[in-house]
mmCIF file of the protein (N, C-alpha, C, O) and its ligand, coordinates in Angstrom:
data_MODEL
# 
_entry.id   MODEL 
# 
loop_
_entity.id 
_entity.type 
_entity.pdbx_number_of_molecules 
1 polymer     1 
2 non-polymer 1 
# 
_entity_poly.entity_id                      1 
_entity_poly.type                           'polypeptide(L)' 
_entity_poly.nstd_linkage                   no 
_entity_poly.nstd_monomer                   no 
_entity_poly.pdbx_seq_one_letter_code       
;(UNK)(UNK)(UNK)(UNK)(UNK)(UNK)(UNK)(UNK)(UNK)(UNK)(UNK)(UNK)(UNK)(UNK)(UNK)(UNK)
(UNK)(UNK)(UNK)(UNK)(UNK)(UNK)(UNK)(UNK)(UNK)(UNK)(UNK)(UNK)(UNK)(UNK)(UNK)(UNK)
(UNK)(UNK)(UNK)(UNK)(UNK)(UNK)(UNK)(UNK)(UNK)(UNK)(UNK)(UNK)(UNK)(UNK)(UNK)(UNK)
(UNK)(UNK)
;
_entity_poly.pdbx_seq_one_letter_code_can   XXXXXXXXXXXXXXXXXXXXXXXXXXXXXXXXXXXXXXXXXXXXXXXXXX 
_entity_poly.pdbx_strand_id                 A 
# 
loop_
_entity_poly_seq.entity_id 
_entity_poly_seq.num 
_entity_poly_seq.mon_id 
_entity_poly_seq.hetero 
1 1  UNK n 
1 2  UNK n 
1 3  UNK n 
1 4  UNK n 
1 5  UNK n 
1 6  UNK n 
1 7  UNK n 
1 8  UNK n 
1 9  UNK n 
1 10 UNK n 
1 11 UNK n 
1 12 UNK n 
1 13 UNK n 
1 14 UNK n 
1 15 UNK n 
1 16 UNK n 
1 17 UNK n 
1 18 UNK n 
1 19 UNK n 
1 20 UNK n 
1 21 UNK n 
1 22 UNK n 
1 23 UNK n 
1 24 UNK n 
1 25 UNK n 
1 26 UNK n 
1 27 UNK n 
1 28 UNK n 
1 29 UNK n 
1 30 UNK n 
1 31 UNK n 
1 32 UNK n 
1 33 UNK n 
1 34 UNK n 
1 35 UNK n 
1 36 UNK n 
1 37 UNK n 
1 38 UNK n 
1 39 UNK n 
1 40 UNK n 
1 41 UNK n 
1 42 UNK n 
1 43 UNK n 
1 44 UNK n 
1 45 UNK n 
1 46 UNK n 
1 47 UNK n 
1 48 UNK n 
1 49 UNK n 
1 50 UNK n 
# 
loop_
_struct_asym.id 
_struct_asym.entity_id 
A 1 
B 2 
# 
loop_
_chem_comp.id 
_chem_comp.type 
_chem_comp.mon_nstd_flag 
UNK 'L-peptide linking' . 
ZN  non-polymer         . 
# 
_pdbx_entity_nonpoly.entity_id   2 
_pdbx_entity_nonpoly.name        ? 
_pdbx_entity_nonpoly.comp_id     ZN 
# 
_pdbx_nonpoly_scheme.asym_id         B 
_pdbx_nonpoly_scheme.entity_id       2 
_pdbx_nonpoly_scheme.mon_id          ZN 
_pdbx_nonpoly_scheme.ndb_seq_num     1 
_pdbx_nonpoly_scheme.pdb_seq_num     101 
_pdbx_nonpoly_scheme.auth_seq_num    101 
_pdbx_nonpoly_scheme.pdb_mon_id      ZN 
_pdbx_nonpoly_scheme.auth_mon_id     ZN 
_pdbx_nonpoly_scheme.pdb_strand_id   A 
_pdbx_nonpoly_scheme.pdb_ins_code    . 
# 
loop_
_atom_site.group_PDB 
_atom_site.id 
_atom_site.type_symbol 
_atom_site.label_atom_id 
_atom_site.label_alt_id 
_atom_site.label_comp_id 
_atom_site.label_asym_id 
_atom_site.label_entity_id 
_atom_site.label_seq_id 
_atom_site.pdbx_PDB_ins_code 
_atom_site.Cartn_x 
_atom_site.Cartn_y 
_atom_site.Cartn_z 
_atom_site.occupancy 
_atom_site.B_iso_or_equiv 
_atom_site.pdbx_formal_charge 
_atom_site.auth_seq_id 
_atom_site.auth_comp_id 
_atom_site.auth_asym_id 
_atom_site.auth_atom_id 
_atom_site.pdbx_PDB_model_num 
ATOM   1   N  N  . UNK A 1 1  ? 0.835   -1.198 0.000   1.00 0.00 ? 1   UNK A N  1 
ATOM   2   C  CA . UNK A 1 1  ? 0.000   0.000  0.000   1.00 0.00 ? 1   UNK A CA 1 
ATOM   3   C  C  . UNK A 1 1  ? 0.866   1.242  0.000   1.00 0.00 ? 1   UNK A C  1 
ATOM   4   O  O  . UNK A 1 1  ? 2.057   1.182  0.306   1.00 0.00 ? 1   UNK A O  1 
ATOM   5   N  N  . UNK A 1 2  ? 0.236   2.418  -0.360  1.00 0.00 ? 2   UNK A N  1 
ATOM   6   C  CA . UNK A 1 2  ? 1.006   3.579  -0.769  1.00 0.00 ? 2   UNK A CA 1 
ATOM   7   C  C  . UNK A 1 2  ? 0.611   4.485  0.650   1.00 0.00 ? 2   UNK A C  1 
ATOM   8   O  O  . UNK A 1 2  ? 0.103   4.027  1.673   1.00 0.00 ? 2   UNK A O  1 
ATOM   9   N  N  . UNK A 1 3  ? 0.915   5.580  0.446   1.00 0.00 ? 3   UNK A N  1 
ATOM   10  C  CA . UNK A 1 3  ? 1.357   6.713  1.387   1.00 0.00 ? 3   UNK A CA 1 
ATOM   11  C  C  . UNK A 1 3  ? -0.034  7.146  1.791   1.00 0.00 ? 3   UNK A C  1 
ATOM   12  O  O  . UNK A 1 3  ? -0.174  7.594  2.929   1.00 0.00 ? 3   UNK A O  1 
ATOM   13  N  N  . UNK A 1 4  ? -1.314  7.044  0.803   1.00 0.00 ? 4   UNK A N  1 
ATOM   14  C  CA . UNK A 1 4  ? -2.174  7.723  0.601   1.00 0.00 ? 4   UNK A CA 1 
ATOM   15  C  C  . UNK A 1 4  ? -3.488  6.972  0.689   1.00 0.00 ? 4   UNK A C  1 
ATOM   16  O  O  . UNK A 1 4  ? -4.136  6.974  -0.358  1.00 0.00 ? 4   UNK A O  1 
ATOM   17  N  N  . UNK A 1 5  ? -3.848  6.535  1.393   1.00 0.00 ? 5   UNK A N  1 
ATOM   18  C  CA . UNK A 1 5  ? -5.020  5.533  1.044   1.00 0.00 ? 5   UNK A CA 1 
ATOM   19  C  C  . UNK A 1 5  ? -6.096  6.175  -0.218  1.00 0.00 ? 5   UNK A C  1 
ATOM   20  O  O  . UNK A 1 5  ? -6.646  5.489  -1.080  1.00 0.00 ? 5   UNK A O  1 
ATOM   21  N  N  . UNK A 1 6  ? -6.194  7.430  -0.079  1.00 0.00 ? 6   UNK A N  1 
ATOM   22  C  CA . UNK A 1 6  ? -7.289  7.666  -1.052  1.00 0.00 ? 6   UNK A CA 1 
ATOM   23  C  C  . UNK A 1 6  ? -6.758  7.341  -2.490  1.00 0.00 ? 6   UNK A C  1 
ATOM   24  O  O  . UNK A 1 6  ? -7.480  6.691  -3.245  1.00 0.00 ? 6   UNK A O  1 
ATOM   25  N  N  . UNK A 1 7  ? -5.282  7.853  -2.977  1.00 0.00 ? 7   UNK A N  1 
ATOM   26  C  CA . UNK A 1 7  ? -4.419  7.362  -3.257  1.00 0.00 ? 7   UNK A CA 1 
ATOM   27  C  C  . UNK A 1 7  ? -4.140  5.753  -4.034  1.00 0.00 ? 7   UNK A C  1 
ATOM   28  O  O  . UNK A 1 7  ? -4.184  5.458  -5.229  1.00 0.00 ? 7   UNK A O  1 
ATOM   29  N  N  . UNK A 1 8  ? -3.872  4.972  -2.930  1.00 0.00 ? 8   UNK A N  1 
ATOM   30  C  CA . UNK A 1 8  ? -4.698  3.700  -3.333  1.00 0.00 ? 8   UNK A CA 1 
ATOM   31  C  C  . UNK A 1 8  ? -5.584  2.901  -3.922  1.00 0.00 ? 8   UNK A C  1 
ATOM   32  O  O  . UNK A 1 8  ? -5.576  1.902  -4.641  1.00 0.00 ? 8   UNK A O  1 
ATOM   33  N  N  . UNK A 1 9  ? -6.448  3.709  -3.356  1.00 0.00 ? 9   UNK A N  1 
ATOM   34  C  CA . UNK A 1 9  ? -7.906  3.510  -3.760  1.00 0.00 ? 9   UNK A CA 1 
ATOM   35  C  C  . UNK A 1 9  ? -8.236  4.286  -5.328  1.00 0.00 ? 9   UNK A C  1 
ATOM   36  O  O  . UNK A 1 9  ? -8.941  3.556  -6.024  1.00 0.00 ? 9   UNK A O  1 
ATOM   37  N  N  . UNK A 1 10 ? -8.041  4.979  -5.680  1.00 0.00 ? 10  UNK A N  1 
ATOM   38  C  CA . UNK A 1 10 ? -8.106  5.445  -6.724  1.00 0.00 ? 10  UNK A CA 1 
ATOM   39  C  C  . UNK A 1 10 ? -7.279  4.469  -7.909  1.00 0.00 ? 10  UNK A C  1 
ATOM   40  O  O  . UNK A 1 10 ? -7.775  4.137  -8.986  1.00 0.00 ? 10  UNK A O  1 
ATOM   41  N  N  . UNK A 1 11 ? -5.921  4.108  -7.434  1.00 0.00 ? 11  UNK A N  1 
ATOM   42  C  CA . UNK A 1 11 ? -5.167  3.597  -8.748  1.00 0.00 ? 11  UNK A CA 1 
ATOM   43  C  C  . UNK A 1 11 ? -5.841  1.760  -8.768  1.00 0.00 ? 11  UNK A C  1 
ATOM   44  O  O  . UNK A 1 11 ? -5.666  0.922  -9.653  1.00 0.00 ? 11  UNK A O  1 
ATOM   45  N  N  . UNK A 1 12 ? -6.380  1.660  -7.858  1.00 0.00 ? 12  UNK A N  1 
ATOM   46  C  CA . UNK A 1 12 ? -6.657  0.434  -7.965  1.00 0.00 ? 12  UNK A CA 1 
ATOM   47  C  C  . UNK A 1 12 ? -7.610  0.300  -9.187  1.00 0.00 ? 12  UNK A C  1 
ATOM   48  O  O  . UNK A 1 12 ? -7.670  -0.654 -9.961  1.00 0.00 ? 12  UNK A O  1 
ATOM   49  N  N  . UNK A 1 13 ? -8.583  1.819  -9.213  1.00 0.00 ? 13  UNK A N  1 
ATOM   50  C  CA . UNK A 1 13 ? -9.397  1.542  -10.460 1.00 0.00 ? 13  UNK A CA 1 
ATOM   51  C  C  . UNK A 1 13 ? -8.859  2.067  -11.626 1.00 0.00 ? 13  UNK A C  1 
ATOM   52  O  O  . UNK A 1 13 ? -9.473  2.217  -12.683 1.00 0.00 ? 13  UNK A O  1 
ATOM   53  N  N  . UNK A 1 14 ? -7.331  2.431  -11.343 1.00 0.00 ? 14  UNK A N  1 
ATOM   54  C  CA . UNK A 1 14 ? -7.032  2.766  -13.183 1.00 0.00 ? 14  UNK A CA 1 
ATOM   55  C  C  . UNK A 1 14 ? -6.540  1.845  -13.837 1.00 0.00 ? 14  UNK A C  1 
ATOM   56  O  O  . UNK A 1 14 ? -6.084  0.880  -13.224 1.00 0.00 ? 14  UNK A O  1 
ATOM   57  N  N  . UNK A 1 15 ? -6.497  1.884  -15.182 1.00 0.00 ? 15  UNK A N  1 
ATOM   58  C  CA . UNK A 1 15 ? -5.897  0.966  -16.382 1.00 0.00 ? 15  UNK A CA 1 
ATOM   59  C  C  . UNK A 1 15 ? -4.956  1.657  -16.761 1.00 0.00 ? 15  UNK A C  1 
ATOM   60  O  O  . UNK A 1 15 ? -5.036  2.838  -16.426 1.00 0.00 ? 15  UNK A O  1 
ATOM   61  N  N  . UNK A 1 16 ? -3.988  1.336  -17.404 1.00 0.00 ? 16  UNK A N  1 
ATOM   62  C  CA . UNK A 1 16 ? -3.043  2.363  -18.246 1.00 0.00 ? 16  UNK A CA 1 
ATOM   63  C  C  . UNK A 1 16 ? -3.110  1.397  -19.760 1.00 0.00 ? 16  UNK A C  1 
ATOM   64  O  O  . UNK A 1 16 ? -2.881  0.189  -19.808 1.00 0.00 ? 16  UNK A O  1 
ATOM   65  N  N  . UNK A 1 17 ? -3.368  2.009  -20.581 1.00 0.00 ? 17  UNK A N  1 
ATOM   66  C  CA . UNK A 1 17 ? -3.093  1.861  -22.241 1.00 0.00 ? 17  UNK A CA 1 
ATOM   67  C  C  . UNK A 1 17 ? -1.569  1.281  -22.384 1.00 0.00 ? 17  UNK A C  1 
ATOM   68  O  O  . UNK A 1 17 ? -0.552  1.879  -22.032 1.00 0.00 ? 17  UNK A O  1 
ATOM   69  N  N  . UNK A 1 18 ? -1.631  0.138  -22.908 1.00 0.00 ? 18  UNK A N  1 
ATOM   70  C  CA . UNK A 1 18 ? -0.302  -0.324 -22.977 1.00 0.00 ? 18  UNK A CA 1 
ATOM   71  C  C  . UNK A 1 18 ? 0.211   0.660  -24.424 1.00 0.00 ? 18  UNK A C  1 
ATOM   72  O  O  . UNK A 1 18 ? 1.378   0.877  -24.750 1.00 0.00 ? 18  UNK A O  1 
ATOM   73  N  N  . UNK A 1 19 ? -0.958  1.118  -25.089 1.00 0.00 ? 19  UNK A N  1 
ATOM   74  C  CA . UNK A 1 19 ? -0.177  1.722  -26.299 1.00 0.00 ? 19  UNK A CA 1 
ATOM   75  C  C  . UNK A 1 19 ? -0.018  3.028  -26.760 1.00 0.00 ? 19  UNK A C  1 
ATOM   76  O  O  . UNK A 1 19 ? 0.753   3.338  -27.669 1.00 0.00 ? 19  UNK A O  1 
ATOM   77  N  N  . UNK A 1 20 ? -0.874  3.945  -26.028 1.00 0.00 ? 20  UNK A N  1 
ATOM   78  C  CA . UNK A 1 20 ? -0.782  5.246  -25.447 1.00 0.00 ? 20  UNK A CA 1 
ATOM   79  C  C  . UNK A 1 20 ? -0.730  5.758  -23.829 1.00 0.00 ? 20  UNK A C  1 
ATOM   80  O  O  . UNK A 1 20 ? -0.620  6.918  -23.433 1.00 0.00 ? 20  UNK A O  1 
ATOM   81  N  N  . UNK A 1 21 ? -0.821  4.765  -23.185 1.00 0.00 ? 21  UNK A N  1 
ATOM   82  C  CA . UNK A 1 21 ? -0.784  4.733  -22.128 1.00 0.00 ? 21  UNK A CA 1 
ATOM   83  C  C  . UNK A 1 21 ? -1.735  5.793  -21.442 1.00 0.00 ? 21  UNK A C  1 
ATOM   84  O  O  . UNK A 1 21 ? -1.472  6.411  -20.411 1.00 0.00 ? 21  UNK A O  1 
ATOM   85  N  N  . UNK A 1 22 ? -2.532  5.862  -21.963 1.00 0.00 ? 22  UNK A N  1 
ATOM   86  C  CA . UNK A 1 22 ? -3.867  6.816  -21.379 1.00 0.00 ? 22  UNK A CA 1 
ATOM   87  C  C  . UNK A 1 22 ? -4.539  6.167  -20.338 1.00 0.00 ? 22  UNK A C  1 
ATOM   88  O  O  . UNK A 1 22 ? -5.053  5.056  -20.474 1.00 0.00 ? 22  UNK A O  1 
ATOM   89  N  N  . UNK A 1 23 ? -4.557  6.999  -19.019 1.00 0.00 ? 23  UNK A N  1 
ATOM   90  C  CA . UNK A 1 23 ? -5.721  6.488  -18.141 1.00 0.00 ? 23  UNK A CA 1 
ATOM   91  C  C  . UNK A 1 23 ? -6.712  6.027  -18.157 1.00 0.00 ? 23  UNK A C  1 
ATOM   92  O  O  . UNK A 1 23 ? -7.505  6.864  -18.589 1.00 0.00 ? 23  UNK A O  1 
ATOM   93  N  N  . UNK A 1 24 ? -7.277  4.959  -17.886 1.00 0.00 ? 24  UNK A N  1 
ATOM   94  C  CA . UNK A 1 24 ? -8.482  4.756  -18.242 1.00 0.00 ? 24  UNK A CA 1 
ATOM   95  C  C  . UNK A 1 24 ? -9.109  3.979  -16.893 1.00 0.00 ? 24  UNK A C  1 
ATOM   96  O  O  . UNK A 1 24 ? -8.349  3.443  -16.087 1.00 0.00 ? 24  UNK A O  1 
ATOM   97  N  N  . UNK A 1 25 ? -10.772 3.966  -16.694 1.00 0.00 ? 25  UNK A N  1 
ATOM   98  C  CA . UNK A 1 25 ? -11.110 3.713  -15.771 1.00 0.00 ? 25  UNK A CA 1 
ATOM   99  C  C  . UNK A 1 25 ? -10.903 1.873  -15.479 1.00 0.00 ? 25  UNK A C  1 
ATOM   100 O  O  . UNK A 1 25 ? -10.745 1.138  -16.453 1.00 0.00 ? 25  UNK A O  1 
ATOM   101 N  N  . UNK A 1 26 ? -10.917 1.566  -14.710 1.00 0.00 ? 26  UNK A N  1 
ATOM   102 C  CA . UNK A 1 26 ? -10.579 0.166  -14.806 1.00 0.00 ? 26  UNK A CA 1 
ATOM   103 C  C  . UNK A 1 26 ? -11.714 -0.715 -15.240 1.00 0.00 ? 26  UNK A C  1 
ATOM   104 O  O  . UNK A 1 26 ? -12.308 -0.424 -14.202 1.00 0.00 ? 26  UNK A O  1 
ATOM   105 N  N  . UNK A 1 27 ? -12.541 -1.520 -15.830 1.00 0.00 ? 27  UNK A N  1 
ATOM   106 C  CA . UNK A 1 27 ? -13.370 -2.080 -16.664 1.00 0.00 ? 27  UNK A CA 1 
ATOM   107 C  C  . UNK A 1 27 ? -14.048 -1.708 -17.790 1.00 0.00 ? 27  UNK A C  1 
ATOM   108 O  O  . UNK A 1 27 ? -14.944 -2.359 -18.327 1.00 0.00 ? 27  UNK A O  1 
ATOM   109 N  N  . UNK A 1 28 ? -13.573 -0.563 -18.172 1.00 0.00 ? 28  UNK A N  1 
ATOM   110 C  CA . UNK A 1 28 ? -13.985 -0.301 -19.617 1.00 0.00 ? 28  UNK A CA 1 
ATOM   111 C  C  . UNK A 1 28 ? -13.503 -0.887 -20.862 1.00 0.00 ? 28  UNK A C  1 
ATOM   112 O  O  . UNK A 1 28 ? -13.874 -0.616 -22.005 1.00 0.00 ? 28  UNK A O  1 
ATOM   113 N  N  . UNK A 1 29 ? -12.625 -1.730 -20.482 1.00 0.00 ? 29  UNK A N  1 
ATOM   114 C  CA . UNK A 1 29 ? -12.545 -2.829 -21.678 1.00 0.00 ? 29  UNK A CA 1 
ATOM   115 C  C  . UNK A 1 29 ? -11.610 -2.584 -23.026 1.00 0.00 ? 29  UNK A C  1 
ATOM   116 O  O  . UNK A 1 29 ? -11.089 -3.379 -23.808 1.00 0.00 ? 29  UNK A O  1 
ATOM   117 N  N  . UNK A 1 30 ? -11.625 -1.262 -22.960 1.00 0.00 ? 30  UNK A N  1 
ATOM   118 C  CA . UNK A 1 30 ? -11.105 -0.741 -24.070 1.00 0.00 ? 30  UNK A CA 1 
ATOM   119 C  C  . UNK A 1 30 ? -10.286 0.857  -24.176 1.00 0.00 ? 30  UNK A C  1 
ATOM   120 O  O  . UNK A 1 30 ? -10.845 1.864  -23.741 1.00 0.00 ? 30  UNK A O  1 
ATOM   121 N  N  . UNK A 1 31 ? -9.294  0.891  -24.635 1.00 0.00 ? 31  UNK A N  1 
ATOM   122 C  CA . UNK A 1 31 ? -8.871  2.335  -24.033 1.00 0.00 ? 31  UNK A CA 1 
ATOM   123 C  C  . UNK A 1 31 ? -9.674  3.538  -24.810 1.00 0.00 ? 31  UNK A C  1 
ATOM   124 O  O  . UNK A 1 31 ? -10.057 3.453  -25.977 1.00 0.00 ? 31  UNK A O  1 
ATOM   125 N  N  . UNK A 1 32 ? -9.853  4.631  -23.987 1.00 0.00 ? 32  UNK A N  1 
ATOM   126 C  CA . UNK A 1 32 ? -11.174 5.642  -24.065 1.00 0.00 ? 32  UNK A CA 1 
ATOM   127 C  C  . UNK A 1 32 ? -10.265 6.399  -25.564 1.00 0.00 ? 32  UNK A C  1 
ATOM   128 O  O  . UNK A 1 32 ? -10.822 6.869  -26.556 1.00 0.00 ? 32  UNK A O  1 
ATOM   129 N  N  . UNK A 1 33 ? -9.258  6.344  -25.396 1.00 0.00 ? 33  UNK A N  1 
ATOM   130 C  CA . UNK A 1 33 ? -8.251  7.572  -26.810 1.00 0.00 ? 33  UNK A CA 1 
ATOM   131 C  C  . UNK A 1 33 ? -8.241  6.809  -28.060 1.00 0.00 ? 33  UNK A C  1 
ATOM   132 O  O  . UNK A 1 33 ? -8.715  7.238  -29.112 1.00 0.00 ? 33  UNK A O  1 
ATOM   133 N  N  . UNK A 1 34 ? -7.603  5.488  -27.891 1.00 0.00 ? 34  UNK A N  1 
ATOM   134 C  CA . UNK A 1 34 ? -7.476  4.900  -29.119 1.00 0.00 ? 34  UNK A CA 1 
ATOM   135 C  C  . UNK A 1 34 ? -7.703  3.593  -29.307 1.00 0.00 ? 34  UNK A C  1 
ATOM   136 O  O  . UNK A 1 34 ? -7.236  2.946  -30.244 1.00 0.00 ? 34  UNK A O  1 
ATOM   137 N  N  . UNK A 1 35 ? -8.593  3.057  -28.222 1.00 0.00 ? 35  UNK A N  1 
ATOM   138 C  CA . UNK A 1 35 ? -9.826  1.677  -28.729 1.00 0.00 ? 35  UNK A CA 1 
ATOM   139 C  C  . UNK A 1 35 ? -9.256  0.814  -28.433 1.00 0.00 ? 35  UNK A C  1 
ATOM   140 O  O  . UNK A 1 35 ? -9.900  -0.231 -28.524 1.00 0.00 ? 35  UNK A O  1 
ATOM   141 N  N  . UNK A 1 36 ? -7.780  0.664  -27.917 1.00 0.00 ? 36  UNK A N  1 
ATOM   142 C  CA . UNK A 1 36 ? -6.936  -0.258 -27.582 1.00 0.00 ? 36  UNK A CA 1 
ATOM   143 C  C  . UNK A 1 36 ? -7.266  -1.483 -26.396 1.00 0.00 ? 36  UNK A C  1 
ATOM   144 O  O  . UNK A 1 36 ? -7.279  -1.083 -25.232 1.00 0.00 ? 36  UNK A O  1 
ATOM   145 N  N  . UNK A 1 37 ? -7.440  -2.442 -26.552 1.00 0.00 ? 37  UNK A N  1 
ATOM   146 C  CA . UNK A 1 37 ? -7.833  -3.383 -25.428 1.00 0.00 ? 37  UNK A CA 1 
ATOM   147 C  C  . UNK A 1 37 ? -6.553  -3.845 -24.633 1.00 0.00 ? 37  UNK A C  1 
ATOM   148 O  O  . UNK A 1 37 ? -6.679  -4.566 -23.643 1.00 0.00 ? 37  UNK A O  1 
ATOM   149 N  N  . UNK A 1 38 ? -5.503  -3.484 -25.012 1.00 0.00 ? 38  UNK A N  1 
ATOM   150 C  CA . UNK A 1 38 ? -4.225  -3.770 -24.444 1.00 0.00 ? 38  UNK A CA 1 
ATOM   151 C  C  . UNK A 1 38 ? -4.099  -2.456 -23.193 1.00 0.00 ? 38  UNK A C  1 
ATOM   152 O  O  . UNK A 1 38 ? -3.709  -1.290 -23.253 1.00 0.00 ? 38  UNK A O  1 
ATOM   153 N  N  . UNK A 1 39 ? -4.584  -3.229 -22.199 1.00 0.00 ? 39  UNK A N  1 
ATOM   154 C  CA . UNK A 1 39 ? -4.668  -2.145 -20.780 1.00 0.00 ? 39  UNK A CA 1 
ATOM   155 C  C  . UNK A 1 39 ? -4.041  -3.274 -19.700 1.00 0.00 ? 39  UNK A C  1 
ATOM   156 O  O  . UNK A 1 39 ? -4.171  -4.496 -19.763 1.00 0.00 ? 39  UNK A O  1 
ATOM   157 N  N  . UNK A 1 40 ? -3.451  -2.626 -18.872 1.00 0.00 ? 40  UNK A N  1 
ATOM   158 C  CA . UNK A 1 40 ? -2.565  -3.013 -17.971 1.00 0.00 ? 40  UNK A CA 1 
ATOM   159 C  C  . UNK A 1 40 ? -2.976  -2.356 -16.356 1.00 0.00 ? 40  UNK A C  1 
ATOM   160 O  O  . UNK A 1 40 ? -2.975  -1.125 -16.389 1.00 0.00 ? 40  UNK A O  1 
ATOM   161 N  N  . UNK A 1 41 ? -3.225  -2.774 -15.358 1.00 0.00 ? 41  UNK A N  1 
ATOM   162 C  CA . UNK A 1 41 ? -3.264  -2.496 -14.088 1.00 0.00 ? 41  UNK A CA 1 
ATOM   163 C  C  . UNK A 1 41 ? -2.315  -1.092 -14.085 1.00 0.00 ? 41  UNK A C  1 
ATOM   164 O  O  . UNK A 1 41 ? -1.261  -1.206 -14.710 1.00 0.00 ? 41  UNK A O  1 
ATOM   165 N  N  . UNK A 1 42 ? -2.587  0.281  -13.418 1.00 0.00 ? 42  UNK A N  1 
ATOM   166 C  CA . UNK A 1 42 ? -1.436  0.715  -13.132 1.00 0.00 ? 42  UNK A CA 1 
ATOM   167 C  C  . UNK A 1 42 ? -0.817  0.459  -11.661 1.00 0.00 ? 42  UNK A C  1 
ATOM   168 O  O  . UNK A 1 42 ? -1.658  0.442  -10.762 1.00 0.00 ? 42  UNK A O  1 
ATOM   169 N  N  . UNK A 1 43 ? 0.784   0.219  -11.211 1.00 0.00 ? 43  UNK A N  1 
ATOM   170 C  CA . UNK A 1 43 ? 1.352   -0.503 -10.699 1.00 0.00 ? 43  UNK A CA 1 
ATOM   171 C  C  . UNK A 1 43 ? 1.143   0.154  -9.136  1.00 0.00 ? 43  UNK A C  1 
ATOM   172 O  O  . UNK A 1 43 ? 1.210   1.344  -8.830  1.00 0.00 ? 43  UNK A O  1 
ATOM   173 N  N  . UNK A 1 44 ? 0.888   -0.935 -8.310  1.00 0.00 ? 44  UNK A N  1 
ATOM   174 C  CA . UNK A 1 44 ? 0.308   0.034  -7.265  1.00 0.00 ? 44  UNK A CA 1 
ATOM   175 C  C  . UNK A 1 44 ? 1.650   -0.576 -6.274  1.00 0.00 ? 44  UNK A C  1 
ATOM   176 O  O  . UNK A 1 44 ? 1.171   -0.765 -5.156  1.00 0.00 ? 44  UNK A O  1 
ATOM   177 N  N  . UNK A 1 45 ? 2.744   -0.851 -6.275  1.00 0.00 ? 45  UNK A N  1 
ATOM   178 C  CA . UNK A 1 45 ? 4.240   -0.812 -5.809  1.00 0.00 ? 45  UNK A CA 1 
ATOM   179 C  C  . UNK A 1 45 ? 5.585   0.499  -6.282  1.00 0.00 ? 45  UNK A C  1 
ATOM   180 O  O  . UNK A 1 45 ? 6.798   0.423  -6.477  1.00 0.00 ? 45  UNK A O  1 
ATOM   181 N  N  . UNK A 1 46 ? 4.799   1.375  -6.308  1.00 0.00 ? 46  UNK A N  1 
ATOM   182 C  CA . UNK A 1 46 ? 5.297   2.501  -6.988  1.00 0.00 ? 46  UNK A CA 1 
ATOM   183 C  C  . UNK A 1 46 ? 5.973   3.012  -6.052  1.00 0.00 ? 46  UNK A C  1 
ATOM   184 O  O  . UNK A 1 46 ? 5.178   3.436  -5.213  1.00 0.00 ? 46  UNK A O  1 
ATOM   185 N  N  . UNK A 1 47 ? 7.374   3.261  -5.646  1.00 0.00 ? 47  UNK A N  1 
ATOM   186 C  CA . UNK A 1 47 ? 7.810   3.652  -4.332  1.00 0.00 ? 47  UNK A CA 1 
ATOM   187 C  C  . UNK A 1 47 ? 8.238   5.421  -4.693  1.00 0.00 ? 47  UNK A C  1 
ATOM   188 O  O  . UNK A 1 47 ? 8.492   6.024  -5.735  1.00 0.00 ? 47  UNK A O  1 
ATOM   189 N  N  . UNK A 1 48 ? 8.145   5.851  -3.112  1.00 0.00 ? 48  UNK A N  1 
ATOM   190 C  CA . UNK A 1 48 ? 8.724   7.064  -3.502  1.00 0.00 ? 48  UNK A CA 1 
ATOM   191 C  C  . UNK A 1 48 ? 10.075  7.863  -3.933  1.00 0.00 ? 48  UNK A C  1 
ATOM   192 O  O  . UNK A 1 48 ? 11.044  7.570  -3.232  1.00 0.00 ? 48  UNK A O  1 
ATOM   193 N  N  . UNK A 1 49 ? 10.310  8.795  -4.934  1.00 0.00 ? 49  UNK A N  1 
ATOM   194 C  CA . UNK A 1 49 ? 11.294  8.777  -5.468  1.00 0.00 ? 49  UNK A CA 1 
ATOM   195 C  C  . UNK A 1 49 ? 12.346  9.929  -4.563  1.00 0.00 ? 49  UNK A C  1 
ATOM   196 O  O  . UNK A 1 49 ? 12.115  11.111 -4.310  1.00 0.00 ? 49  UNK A O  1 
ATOM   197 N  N  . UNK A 1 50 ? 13.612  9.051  -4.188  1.00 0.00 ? 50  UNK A N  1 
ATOM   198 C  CA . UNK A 1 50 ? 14.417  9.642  -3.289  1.00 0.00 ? 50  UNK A CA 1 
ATOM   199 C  C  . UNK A 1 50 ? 15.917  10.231 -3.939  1.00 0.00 ? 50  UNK A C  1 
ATOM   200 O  O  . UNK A 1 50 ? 16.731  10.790 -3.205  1.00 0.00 ? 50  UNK A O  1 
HETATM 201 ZN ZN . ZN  B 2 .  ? -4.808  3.903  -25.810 1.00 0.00 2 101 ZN  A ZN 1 
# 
Protein backbone atom coordinates (compact mmCIF):
# COMPACT_ATOMS: atom_id res chain seq x y z
CA UNK A 1 0.00 0.00 0.00
CA UNK A 2 1.01 3.58 -0.77
CA UNK A 3 1.36 6.71 1.39
CA UNK A 4 -2.17 7.72 0.60
CA UNK A 5 -5.02 5.53 1.04
CA UNK A 6 -7.29 7.67 -1.05
CA UNK A 7 -4.42 7.36 -3.26
CA UNK A 8 -4.70 3.70 -3.33
CA UNK A 9 -7.91 3.51 -3.76
CA UNK A 10 -8.11 5.45 -6.72
CA UNK A 11 -5.17 3.60 -8.75
CA UNK A 12 -6.66 0.43 -7.96
CA UNK A 13 -9.40 1.54 -10.46
CA UNK A 14 -7.03 2.77 -13.18
CA UNK A 15 -5.90 0.97 -16.38
CA UNK A 16 -3.04 2.36 -18.25
CA UNK A 17 -3.09 1.86 -22.24
CA UNK A 18 -0.30 -0.32 -22.98
CA UNK A 19 -0.18 1.72 -26.30
CA UNK A 20 -0.78 5.25 -25.45
CA UNK A 21 -0.78 4.73 -22.13
CA UNK A 22 -3.87 6.82 -21.38
CA UNK A 23 -5.72 6.49 -18.14
CA UNK A 24 -8.48 4.76 -18.24
CA UNK A 25 -11.11 3.71 -15.77
CA UNK A 26 -10.58 0.17 -14.81
CA UNK A 27 -13.37 -2.08 -16.66
CA UNK A 28 -13.98 -0.30 -19.62
CA UNK A 29 -12.54 -2.83 -21.68
CA UNK A 30 -11.10 -0.74 -24.07
CA UNK A 31 -8.87 2.34 -24.03
CA UNK A 32 -11.17 5.64 -24.07
CA UNK A 33 -8.25 7.57 -26.81
CA UNK A 34 -7.48 4.90 -29.12
CA UNK A 35 -9.83 1.68 -28.73
CA UNK A 36 -6.94 -0.26 -27.58
CA UNK A 37 -7.83 -3.38 -25.43
CA UNK A 38 -4.23 -3.77 -24.44
CA UNK A 39 -4.67 -2.14 -20.78
CA UNK A 40 -2.57 -3.01 -17.97
CA UNK A 41 -3.26 -2.50 -14.09
CA UNK A 42 -1.44 0.72 -13.13
CA UNK A 43 1.35 -0.50 -10.70
CA UNK A 44 0.31 0.03 -7.26
CA UNK A 45 4.24 -0.81 -5.81
CA UNK A 46 5.30 2.50 -6.99
CA UNK A 47 7.81 3.65 -4.33
CA UNK A 48 8.72 7.06 -3.50
CA UNK A 49 11.29 8.78 -5.47
CA UNK A 50 14.42 9.64 -3.29
ZN1 LIG B 1 -4.81 3.90 -25.81
Amino acid sequence: MGKFPEADAQIVKIVICRKCKTRNKKGVGMCRKCGSKFLRPKRKDIRAKK
